[in-house]
C-alpha positions in Angstrom: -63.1 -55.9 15.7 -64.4 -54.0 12.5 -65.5 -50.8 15.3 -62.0 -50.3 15.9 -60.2 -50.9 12.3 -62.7 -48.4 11.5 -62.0 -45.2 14.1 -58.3 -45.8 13.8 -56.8 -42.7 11.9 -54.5 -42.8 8.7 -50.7 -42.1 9.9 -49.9 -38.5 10.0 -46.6 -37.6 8.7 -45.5 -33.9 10.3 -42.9 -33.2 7.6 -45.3 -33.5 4.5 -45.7 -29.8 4.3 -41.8 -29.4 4.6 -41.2 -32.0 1.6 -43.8 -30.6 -1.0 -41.9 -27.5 -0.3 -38.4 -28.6 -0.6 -39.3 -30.4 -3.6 -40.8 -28.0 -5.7 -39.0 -25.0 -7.6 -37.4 -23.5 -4.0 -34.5 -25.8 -4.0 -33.9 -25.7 -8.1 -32.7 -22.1 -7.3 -29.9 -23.2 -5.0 -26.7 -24.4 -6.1 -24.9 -27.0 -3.8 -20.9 -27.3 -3.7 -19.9 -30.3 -1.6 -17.2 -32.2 -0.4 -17.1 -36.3 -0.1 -14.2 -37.9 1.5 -12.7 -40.8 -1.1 -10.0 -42.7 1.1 -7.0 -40.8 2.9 -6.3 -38.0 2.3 -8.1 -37.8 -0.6 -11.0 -35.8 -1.9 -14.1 -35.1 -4.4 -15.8 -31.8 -4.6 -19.3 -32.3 -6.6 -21.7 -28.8 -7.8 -25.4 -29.8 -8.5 -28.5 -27.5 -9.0 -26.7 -25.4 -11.9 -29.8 -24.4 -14.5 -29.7 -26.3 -17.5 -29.4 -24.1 -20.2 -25.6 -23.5 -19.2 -23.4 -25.7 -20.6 -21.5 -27.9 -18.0 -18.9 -28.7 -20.0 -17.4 -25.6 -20.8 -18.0 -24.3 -17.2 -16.1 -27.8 -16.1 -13.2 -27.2 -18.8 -12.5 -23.6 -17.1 -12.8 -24.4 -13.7 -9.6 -27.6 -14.5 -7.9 -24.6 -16.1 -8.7 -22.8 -13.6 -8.0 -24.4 -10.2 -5.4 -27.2 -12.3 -7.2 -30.3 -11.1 -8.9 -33.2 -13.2 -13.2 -33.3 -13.0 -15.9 -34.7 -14.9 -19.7 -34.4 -15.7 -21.5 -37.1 -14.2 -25.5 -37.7 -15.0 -27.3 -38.7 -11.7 -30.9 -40.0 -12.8 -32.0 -37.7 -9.4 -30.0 -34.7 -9.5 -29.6 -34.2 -13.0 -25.9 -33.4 -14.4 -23.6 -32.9 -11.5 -20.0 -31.4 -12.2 -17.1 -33.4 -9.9 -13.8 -32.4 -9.0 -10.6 -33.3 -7.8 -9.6 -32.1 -4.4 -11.3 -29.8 -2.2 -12.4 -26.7 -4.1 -15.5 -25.3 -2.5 -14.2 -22.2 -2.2 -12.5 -21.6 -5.3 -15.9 -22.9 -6.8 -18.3 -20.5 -5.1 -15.9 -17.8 -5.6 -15.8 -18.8 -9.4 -19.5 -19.1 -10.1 -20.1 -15.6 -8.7 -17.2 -13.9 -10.6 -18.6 -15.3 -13.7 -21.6 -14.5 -13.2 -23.4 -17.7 -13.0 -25.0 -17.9 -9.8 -25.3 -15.1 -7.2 -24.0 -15.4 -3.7 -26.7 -16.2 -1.5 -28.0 -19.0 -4.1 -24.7 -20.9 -3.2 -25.3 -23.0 -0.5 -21.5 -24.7 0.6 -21.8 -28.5 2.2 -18.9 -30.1 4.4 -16.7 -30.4 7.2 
């Protein structure tokens, strides 16, 4: 019984490679809009990976001025501080973040249906 506990291998995991990369500073570049559906008709949009030395309140206090829809600053012990949003406002996000110069195009990576 021993012989065999003994030439059985450890488990391989194929996407170990794939996590350590992900992971590390590749995805801390990215910033991710997203939309979650609440109930109805009714919707949330959330940004995450924004670098921390910008201040998410004040982007969050123009971007209600801006698009005239209630949002908050929510601290997620995994993702950090994540801005929310009333409404679907992906685009008008994106398009925000790159006319202010925050984040560049191709860094904005746009989640939903």
């Amino acid at each position: 019984m021993s012989e065999f506990d003994t030439n059985i291998p450890t488990a391989f995991d194929p996407f170990a490679d794939a996590n350590a990369e992900d992971s590390g500073a590749g995805t801390k570049e990215y910033v991710h809009v997203r939309v979650q559906q609440r109930n109805g008709r009714k919707s949330l949009t959330t940004v995450q990976g924004l670098k921390k030395e910008y201040s998410y309140s004040k982007i969050l206090k123009d971007l209600k001025k801006e698009f005239c829809c209630n949002g908050t600053v929510v601290q997620d012990p995994e993702l950090g501080q994540v801005i929310q949003l009333q409404g679907d406002q992906r685009k008008n996000v994106s398009t925000f973040l790159m006319q202010a110069g925050i984040v560049k195009k191709e860094f904005i990576k746009l989640h939903g249906f």
